[in-house]
N, C-alpha and C positions, 0 to 999 in steps of 0.2 A: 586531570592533566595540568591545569595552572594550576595547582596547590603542589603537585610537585615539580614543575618549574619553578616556582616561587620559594621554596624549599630548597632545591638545589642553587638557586643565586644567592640565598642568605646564608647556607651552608660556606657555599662559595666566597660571600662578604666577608666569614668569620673567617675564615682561613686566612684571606689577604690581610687583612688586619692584624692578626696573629706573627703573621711573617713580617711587617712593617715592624713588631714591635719587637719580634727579635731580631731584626736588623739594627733596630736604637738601642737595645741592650748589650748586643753587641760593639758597637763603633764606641759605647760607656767602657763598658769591659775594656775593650783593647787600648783606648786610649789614655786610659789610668795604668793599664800594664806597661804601655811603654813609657809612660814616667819615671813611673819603678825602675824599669827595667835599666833604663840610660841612667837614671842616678845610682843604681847596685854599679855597674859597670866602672862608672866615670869617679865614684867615690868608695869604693868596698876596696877592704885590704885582698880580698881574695881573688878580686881580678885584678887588679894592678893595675888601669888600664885610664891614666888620666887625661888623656886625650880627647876632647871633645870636637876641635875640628876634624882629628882621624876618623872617628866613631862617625863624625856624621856624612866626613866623605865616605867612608865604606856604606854607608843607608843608601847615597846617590849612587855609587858606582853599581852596586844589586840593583838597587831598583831597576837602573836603566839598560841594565843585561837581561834582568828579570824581564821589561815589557817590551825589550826584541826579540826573547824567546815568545810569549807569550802572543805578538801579532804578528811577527813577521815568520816566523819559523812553523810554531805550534797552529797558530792564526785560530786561535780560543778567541782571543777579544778583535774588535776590530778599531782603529785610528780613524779618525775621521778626517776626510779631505778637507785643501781648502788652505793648505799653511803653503807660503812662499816665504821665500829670502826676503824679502823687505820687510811682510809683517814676522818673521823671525827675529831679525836685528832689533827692530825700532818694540818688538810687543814680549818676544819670548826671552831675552838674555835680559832683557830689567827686571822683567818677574822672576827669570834660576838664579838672579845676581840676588834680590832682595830674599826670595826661599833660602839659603845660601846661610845669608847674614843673619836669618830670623833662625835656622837651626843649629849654628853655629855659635851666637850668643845665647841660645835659649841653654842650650845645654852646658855650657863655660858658664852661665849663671847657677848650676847643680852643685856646682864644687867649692859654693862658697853661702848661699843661703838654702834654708831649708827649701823642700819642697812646697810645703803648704803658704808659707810666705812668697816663695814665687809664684804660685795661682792665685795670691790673691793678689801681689801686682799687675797682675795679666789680666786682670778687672778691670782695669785704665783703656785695654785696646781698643772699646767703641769712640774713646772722647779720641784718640791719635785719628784712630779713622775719619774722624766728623770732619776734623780741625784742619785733617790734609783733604778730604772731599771739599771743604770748600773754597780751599787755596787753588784748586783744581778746577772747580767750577762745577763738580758733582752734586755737590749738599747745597742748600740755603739757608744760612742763620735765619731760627726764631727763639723766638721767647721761652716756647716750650722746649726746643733742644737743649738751649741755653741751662735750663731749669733741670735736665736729665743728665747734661754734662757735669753743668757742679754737685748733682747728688753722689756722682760713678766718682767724682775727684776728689769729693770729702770723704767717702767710704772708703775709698783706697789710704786717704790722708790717715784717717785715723786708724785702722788695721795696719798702717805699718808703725804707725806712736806707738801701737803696742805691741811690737813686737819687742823680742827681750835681749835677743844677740842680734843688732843689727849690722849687716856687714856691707857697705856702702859700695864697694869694690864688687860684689854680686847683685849690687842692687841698679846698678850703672848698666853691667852685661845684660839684666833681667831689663829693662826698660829700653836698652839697644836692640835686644831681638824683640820688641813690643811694634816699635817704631819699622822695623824691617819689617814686621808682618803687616803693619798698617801700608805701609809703601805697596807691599805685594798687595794686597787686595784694591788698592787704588788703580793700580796699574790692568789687575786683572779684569774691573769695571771699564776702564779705558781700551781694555784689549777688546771687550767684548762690544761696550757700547760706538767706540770709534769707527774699531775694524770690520765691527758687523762678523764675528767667526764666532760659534759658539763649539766649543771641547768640552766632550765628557772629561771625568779625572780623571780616566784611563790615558786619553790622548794626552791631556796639560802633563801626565805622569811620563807618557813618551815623550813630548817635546823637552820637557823643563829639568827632568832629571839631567841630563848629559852637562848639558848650559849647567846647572848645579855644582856638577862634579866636577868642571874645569873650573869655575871660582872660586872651589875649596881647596884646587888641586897648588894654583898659586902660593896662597898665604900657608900650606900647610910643608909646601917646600922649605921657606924662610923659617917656620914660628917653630914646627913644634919635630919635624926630621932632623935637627942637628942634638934635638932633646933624647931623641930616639937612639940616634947612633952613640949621646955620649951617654945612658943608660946600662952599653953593652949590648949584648946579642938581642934582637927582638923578640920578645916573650909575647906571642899571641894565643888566647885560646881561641881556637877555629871553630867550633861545636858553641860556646857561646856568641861568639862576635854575630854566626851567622844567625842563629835565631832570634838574635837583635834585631837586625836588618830585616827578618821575613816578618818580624812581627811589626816593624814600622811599614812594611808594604801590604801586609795583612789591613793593616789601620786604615792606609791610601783606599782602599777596595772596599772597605767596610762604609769608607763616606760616600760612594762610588754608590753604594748598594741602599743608604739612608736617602740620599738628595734624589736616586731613580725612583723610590716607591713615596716617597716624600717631597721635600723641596728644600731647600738650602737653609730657609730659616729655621728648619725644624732639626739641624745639625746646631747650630746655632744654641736652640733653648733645649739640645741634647748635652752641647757645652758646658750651660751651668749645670746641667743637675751632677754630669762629668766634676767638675771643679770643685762641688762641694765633697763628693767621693772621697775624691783626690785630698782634699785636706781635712779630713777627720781620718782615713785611713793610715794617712801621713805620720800623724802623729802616734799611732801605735806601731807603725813599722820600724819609723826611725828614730834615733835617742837625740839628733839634733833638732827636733821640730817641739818644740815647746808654746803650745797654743795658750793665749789667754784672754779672759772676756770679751777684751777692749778689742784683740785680732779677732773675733767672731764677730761680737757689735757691727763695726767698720766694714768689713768684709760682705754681712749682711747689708749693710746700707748700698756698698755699691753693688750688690747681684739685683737688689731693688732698683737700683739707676739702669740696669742692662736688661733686665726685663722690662720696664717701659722704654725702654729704647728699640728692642724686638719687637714688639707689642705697634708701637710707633709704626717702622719699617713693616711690619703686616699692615696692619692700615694705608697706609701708604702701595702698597705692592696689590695690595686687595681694589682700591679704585681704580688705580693706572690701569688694572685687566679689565673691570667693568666698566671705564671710558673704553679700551681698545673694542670690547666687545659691541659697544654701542653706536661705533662709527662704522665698524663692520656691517650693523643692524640697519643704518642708517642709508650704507651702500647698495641693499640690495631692491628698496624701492624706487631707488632709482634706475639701474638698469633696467626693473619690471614696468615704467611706465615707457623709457626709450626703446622697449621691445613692441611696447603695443602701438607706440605712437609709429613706427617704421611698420606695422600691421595696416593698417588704416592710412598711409601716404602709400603704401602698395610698395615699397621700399625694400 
């Protein structure tokens, strides 16, 4: 009888294991698909479609139709409570404002440097993150950060010396939506460590989409709608645009489904192994990505600086729970002696 309990729980183990790992295979997949996918779109003669803040307000405006069918109608997922007007204003509109900016440069930086030269600028984003966490009062400088920042800076420094067409003008947008995303995740630390709420991505995907799609909805009135209108009639493909967007909401669910069987950092060290994909794939898809040693070298140096940087942040995330655990440990002989001591005062 225990040999077949013990059999069925390791049965059982193999199985979860198995599904964790095509959940990270997955959230790889799809998130290299949607790179693809936004630069065929935003740069291919055959869709015509150079719009990147349109493109990415249509991502927001699906999404946030998609997840009021999806809780409030279908009621498949559920929102978790807890959000008010105040922490809306002051937590949710600086994170859709800075998500916003971060997919809205991210992809305006498509249409002018390659792809794979844009992932490996995107290897800079721990040193923005460190640098506003400690402006912020999140991080502490040390020696050793210090030491992991400048590795991730020269790596970066010199995979972009070697690159071969460098376009400065994409490398501006590419570093603008680095810094938005470092904002959002600073914010998002603030949201959680401040305000004390914590949101699955489902919920952050109901709140923050809307908030998103009215700060794209502004600047896209001025920049890129007079471009539209003098273009002539608007040429959309509806059957592609849309499977854009599900596949960028597909990716949302996919991290959704990584961070519940896993934990956030392990999206994180699914990112590089994603990034490296992304830039050797790159270079056989597209005839503008021209890889060369010194861009691999470099490149390699800073994935080296962001994996001791993860590596770090696990160490770090690893004691902070076995301190929590251990003051919890330490709670409960105390109650057990004020239990016995109110036994014996007759109390």
């Amino acid at each position: 009888m225990a040999d077949r309990v013990a059999t069925s729980d390791k049965s059982k183990s193999v199985r979860e294991e198995a599904l964790t790992y095509a959940y990270i295979l997955l959230y790889i997949f799809l998130s290299s698909a949607q790179i693809f996918f936004n630069k065929w779109v935003l740069s291919s003669k055959q869709i015509n479609f150079p719009y990147p803040l349109g493109l990415t307000l249509l991502h927001m405006i699906f999404s946030s139709v998609l997840c009021f069918l999806l809780t409030k109608v279908f009621k498949i997922l559920k929102v978790e409570e807890g959000m008010t007007a105040e922490i809306y204003v002051t937590s949710v509109i600086p994170i859709g404002a800075m998500f916003a900016m971060t997919l809205w440069l991210g992809n305006t930086a498509y249409m002018y440097i390659s792809v794979s030269f844009a992932q490996m600028l995107k290897a800079i984003m721990p040193v923005a993150v460190f640098i506003l966490g400690v402006a912020a009062g999140l991080e502490v400088m040390s020696c050793r950060m210090f030491l992991i920042m400048s590795v991730i800076s020269f790596g970066v420094l010199v995979a972009s010396y070697g690159e071969i067409d460098v376009n400065w003008i994409g490398v501006v947008y590419q570093m603008g939506g680095v810094v938005g995303e470092a904002l959002r995740l600073i914010f998002m630390e603030i949201f959680v460590k401040r305000k004390g709420l914590k949101l699955n991505p489902i919920s952050v995907m109901y709140y923050v989409s809307p908030c998103s799609a009215l700060c794209l909805l502004i600047p896209w009135i001025f920049l890129e709608l007079p471009k539209l209108d003098a273009s002539g009639p608007w040429r959309f493909q509806p059957l592609v645009l849309t499977l854009n967007s599900l596949c960028t909401f597909a990716l949302n669910l996919s991290v959704f489904l990584v961070i519940s069987h896993t934990s956030a950092l392990t999206i994180r060290v699914a990112g590089v192994v994603k990034d490296w994909v992304v830039v050797l794939l790159s270079a056989l898809l597209f005839a503008d990505t021209k890889l060369t040693v010194l861009n691999l070298f470099g490149y390699g140096i800073a994935i080296a600086g962001v994996a001791a940087y993860n590596n770090h942040k696990l160490k770090r995330e690893a004691s902070k729970t076995s301190s929590d655990e251990s003051q919890e440990a330490e709670k409960v002989p105390l109650v057990a002696s004020t239990s016995m001591l109110h036994s014996k005062t007759g109390v």
